[in-house]
N, C-alpha and C positions, 0 to 999 in steps of 0.2 A: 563441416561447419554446421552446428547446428541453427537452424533461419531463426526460433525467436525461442526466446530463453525469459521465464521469470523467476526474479528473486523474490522471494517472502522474506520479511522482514518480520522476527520475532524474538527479539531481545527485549523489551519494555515488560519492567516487572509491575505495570498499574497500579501504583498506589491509591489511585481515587477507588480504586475495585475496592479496598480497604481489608485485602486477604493476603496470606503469606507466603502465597506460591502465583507462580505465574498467571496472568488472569487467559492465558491462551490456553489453558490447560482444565480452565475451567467449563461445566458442561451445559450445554441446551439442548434441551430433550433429550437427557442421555447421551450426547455424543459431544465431544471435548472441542472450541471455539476452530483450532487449531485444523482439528481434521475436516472440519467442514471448508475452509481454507484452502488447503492443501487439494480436496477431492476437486475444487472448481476448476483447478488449474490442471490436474489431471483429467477432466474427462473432455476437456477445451483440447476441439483436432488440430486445433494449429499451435499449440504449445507442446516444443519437441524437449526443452529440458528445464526444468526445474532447481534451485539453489535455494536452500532455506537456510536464513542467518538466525542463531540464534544466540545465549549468554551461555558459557561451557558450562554449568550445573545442572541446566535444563536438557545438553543435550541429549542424556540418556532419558529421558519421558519421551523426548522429540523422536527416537528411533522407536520404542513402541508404539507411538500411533503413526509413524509411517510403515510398520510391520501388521499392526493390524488392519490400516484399513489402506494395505497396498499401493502406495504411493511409488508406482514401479517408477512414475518419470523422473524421478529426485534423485540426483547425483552424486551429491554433494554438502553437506551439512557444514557451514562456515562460523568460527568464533565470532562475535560481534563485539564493537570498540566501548568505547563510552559513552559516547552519541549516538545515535540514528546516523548522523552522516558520516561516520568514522563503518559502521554498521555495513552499510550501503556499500561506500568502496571497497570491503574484505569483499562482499559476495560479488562487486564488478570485476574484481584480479582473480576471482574465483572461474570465472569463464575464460577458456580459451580463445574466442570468438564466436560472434553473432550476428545476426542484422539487426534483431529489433530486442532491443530488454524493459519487462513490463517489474517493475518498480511496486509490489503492495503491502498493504501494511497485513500482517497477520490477522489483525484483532477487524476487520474486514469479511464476515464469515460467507457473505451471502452476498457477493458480488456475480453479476449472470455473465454465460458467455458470448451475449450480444456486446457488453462492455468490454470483454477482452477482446472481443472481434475488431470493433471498431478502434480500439487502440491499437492496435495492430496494423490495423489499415491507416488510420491517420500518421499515423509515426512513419508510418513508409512515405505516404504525402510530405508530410509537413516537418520531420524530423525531432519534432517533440510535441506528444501531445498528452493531455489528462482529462478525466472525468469529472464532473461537477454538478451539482445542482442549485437550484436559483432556492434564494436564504426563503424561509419562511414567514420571518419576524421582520417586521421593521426596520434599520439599521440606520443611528444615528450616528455623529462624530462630535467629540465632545473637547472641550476646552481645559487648559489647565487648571481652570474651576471649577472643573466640573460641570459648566450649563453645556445643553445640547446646544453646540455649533449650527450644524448643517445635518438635516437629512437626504441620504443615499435613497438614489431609483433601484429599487429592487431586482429589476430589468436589466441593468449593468454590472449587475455583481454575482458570482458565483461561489459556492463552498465548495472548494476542491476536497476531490475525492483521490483514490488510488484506485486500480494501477495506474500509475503514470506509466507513458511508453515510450521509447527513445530509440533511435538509431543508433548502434550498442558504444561506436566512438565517439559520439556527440555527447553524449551522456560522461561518458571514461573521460575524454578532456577536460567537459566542465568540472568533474573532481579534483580531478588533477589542477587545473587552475584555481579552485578554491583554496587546496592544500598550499599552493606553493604561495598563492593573497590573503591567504590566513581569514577566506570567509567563512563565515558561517549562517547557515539556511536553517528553514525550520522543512522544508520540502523539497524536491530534486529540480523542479520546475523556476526555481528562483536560481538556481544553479545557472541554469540554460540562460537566462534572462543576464545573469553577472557576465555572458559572454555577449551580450547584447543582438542573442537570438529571442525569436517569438515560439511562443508554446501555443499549442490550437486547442480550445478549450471544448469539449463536445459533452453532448445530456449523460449524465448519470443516471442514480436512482436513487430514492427516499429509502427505501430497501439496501441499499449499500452503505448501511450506517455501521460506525466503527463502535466495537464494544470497548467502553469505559467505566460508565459506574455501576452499580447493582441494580440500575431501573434496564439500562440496555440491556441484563438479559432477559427481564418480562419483555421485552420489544421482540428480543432474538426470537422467544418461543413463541411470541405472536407468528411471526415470520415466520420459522417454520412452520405451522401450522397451515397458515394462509396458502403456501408454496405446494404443500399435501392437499391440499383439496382441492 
């Protein structure tokens, strides 16, 4: 059995990227979102196997940059559904078993291996747990008028990040009860919560921002940059 197993999640073809190929494909500082992804989780000692889900047209780019830049822990390359959470379950039935499954989004490039550490460790604690950091901006709630209602304590509220981490059947159930309650989640972590389990929310990073539109990738190469020196 392999102890902890992460699925990359990269089927989302970003249309806010506003390009015609996969925006995991696209590059910062010369190396493609993707492989930078893939290398975190390979050089992380306590990730013994890897599962990348992706949409079947992409999978042949997906096997050259695991060829070129040696993604030996990768197993398994999985079709992805419709949704992200159609996505998620192909690469959950994609595992024989595990103990813990770390849940990331691809587009995710520069996630450290203090964050998969500690998801690791919390999910063995706590049986679900995820990354987050406290919003930046302000954060009201607003009326079907449109006027600002109430404002939120910034101190209470978190921006979930990925990986999420999971005790690998805590996780597999909640799909499976999604599937058969016809829910549907924008994240895994709401899954756990539909079974009316608690998720343990622990520090992120500002650095672990997910690439979306064409300004994320002047951030990316900030980042890298910043990361090289």
């Amino acid at each position: 059995m392999d102890k902890n197993c992460a699925i990359i999640v990269a089927g989302g073809k970003g249309k806010r990227m506003h390009k015609n190929v996969n925006k995991l494909f696209l590059e910062v500082n010369e190396k493609p979102i993707l492989a930078y992804t893939l290398e975190a989780f390979q050089r992380n000692k306590n990730i013994d196997n890897i599962i990348l889900v992706a949409a079947f047209d992409d999978i042949h780019f997906c096997e050259k940059i695991i060829e070129k830049y040696a993604i030996h822990k990768l197993s398994k390359i999985v079709c992805g559904g419709e949704e992200r959470q159609q996505s998620v379950l192909n690469g959950l039935n994609a595992i024989d078993n595990c103990q813990v499954v770390l849940i990331h989004d691809g587009a995710r490039p520069f996630v450290s291996s203090e964050i998969i550490d500690k998801g690791i460790e919390y999910a063995n604690i706590y049986g679900a747990a995820a990354c987050g950091v406290e919003p930046k901006d302000t954060i009201k709630v607003k009326d079907l008028n449109g006027f600002s209602q109430t404002t939120l304590n910034r101190s209470d509220l978190v921006c979930i990040q990925t990986p999420q981490c999971f005790k690998f059947q805590l996780i597999k159930d909640a799909h499976i009860h999604a599937v058969q309650n016809s829910i549907f989640a924008t994240d895994d972590t709401m899954l756990i919560e539909k079974l009316n389990k608690r998720v343990f929310l622990y520090e992120g990073s500002y650095n672990n921002i997910k690439i979306t539109t064409p300004e994320d990738i002047i951030i990316g190469e900030e980042i890298v940059h910043s990361l090289l020196t």
